[in-house]
C-alpha positions, 0 to 999 in steps of 0.5 A, a space after each residue: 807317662 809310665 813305663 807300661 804306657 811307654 810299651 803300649 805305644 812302642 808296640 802300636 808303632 811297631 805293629 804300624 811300621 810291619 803292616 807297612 812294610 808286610 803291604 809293601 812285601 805283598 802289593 809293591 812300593 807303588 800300591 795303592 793299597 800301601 797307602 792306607 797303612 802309610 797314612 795310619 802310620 803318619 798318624 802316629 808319628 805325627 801323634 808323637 811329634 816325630 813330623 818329619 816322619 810323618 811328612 815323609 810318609 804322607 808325601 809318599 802316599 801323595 805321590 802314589 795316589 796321584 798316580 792312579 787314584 780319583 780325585 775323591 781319593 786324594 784328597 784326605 792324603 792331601 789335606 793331612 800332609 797339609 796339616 803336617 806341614 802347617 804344623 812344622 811351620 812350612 806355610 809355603 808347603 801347606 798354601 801348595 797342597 791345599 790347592 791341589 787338594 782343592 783342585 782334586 775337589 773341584 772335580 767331583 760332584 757334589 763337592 761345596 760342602 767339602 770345597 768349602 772345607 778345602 777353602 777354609 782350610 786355605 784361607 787359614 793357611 793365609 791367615 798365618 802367613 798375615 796374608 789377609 787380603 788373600 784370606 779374605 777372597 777365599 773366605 768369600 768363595 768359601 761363604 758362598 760355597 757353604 750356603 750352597 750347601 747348607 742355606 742361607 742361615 748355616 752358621 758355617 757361613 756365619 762363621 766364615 763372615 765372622 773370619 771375614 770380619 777378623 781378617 778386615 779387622 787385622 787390615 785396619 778395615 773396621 767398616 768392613 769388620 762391622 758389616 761382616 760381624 752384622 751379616 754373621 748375626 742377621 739370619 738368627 733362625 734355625 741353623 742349616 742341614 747336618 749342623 749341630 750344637 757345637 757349631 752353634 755354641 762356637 758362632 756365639 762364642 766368637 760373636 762375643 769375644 769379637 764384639 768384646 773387642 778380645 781379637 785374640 780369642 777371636 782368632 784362637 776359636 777361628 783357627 780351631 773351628 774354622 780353619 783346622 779339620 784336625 778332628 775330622 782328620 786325626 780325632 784320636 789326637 794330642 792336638 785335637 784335645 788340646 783343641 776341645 780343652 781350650 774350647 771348653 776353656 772359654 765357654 767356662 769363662 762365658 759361663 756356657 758350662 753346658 758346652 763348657 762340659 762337652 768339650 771337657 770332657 771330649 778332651 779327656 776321653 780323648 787324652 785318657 785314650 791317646 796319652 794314657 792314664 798318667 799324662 799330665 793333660 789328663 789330669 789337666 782335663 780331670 781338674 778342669 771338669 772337677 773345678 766347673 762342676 764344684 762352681 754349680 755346686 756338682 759335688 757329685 759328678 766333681 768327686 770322679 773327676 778329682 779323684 782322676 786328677 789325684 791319681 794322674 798326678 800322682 802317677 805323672 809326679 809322685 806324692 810330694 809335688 805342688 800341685 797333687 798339694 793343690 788338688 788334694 786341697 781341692 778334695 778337701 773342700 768338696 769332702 767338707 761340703 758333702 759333711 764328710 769333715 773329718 776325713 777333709 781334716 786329714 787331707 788338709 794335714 797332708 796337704 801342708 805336709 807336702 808343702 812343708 816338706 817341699 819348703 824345707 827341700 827348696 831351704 836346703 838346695 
């Protein structure tokens, strides 16, 4: 990252941390208008891995707003101090909250689509902690929570029975994995109300791998999907991207490029935005977009794409590094398919350039 960069967020943190302090100046400690640029400020914090901060504000505004504020509005503070915690690894803490954040659910009208969420997020939670059978009772309450909200058909339910089938499957129970994975592929009409095709996208996806036998994928897109509201919590996010980057990556693999393209390019919207232009992931993003586009022949949407990732690695690496090697050949080879030749010539000699230097430099240490 670049020192302009670095001052970019440096001052965002800044401006964060006054808001916090001029409410609390202006309102008092025990506000809950301090609650709002608490939670933006955790939001930071937890941006750049700083989660005990995090954890520390967000436990405040928890406290503040179960003083005084609805159930409604406890329950985002709620549900993002239970993702801090699942990140710090304090499964026990994040199992607490969640309850509380269902409990608060469990109050409001017209609650199932979000009381599902609460459960699914709870069931994840069980599921770290290789609590299965536990996992297993709340997918079901989550289930029926969904086809209350959606119908019979929702592939949010589809997905929980495909977690069902998972958590079975961990627990040695392949008659009962069978019989779920069935339930997740018998309604095949149209998906429920207020779904779209990313929902559906995932449902496949997961089918596939689950009947590919590949359990670990399997759960890798559970936990992502199902299990984690991290793109609806946080979706300017270093682990929200990294959530659309390994998505992408396993419908590239299944050769799904369509969604495979939306992911990827999701990921690098959002890592453009919340890492900066000469982060690593960036290129990371930029190479993977770049790569698919040149396997369908897409010399055209490629070349923007490989220039980012030229220029991000440059920026995160310098000049003489392997890997701006690597993606300086990738540009050479798309130069020669468009019969730009000579210009590919060029590059291909500074490419071995870089690498003949980078050996002489390992020789010499």
């Amino acid at each position: 990252m670049t020192a302009i960069d670095e001052r970019s967020k440096a001052a965002e943190l800044e401006a964060a941390e006054r808001a916090v302090n001029d409410t609390e100046q202006k309102q008092g400690k025990d506000s809950v208008a301090l609650c709002q640029p608490l939670e933006q400020l955790a939001a930071l914090y937890h941006r750049d891995g700083l989660y005990a901060k995090a954890e520390l504000l967000l436990r405040r505004a928890v406290d503040i707003l179960g003083k005084t504020a609805t159930p409604c509005d406890q329950v985002q503070a709620l549900s993002r101090l239970g993702m801090v915690y699942r990140t710090e690894g304090k499964l026990d803490d994040a199992e607490s909250v969640y309850l509380r954040s269902l409990a608060a659910v469990e109050q409001m009208e017209n609650n199932e689509r979000l009381r599902a969420e609460r459960l699914c997020c709870l069931a994840g939670v069980y599921a770290e902690k290789k609590e299965f059978g536990q996992c297993q009772e709340v997918l079901k309450k989550a289930t029926a929570a969904f086809q209350a909200a959606f119908g019979q058909q929702s592939c949010y339910s589809r997905l929980c029975c495909m977690a069902l089938a998972a958590a079975c499957q961990h627990e040695g129970k392949s008659g009962d994995a069978d019989e779920y994975f069935e339930r997740s592929r018998t309604d095949v009409g149209p998906g429920g109300k207020d779904e779209d095709g990313d929902e559906r996208a995932l449902l496949e996806l997961v089918q596939n791998y689950y009947a590919q036998g590949r359990y670990e994928d399997t759960d890798t897109l559970l936990s992502q999907s199902l299990y984690s509201d991290e793109q609806q919590l946080w979706p300017d996010h270093p682990r929200a991207a990294e959530q659309w980057q390994t998505r992408g990556d396993l419908f590239r693999a299944q050769g799904r490029f369509e969604d495979a393209e939306r992911c990827f390019k999701q990921a690098l919207d959002t890592r453009q935005r919340v890492l900066g232009p000469a982060h690593p992931e960036v290129a990371e993003s930029a190479m993977s977009l770049a790569t698919m586009y040149l396997s369908q022949n897409r010399c055209g949407d490629a070349e923007p794409a490989l220039k980012i990732a030229l220029k991000t690695r440059v920026r995160a690496f310098g000049a003489e590094n392997p890997a701006v090697a690597a993606c300086i050949e990738t540009y050479a080879s798309l130069l020669k398919r468009t019969k730009r030749g000579a210009i590919a010539s060029k590059l291909e000699a500074r490419a071995r350039d870089i690498r003949t230097h980078l050996v002489w430099e390992a020789n010499r240490a």
